[in-house]
C-alpha positions in Angstrom: 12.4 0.0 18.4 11.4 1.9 14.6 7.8 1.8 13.4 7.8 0.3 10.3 5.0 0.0 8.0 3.4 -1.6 5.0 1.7 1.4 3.5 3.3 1.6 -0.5 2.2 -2.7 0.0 -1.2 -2.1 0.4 -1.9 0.9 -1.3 -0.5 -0.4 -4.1 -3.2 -3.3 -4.4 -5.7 -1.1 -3.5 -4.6 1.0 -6.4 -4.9 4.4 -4.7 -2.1 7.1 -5.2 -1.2 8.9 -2.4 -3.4 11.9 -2.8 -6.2 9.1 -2.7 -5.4 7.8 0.1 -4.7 10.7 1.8 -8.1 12.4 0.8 -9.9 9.2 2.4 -8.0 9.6 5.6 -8.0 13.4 6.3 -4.0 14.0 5.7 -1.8 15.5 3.1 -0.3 13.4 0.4 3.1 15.0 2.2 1.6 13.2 5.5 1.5 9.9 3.3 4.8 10.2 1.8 6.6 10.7 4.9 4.7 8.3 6.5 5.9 5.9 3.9 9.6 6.5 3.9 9.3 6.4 7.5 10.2 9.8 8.2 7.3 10.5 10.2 5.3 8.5 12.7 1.7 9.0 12.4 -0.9 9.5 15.1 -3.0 6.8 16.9 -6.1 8.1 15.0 -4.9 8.3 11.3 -2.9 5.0 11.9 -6.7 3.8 12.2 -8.1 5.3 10.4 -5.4 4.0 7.4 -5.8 0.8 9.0 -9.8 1.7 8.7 -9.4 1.8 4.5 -7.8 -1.3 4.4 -10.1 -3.0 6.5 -7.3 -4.6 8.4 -5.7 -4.5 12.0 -3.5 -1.9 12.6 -0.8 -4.2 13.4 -0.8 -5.4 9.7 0.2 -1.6 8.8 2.7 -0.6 11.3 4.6 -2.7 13.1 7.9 -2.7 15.3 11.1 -3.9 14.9 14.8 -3.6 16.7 16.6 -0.9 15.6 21.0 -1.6 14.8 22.8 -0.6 17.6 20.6 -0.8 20.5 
C-alpha cells in the first residue's frame, strides 16, 4: 500500500505557500515539498498536526491506496 495525500488540495484553498504551511507545523518547506510529491512519508505527529491546520481528520490528508504490482 502507498500513502497518498491531499496536501497541494488543501493548501491551495487555504492559500498558504509551502513555507506557510510549514512554519505553522514546525517543518521545512523541503519537508512539505516532499511530502507532497510523495517522496517522503511524514511522521504520526506532523501528519496531525497538518491535519490540525486544516481542521480536518487525518484520513482526509493521507490516505492509502494499492500499489501496481502487488
Amino acid at each position: 500500500m502507498g500513502l497518498q495525500n491531499r496536501l497541494k488540495e488543501l493548501r491551495a484553498k487555504q492559500g498558504l505557500n509551502q513555507q506557510q504551511l510549514g512554519s505553522l507545523v514546525g517543518a521545512s518547506r523541503q519537508t512539505i515539498s516532499l511530502i507532497e510529491r510523495g517522496d517522503y512519508n511524514p511522521s504520526i505527529t506532523l501528519a496531525l498536526r497538518i491535519s490540525q491546520v486544516f481542521q480536518v481528520p487525518v484520513e482526509q490528508v493521507f490516505y492509502l491506496t494499492e500499489e501496481e504490482g502487488k
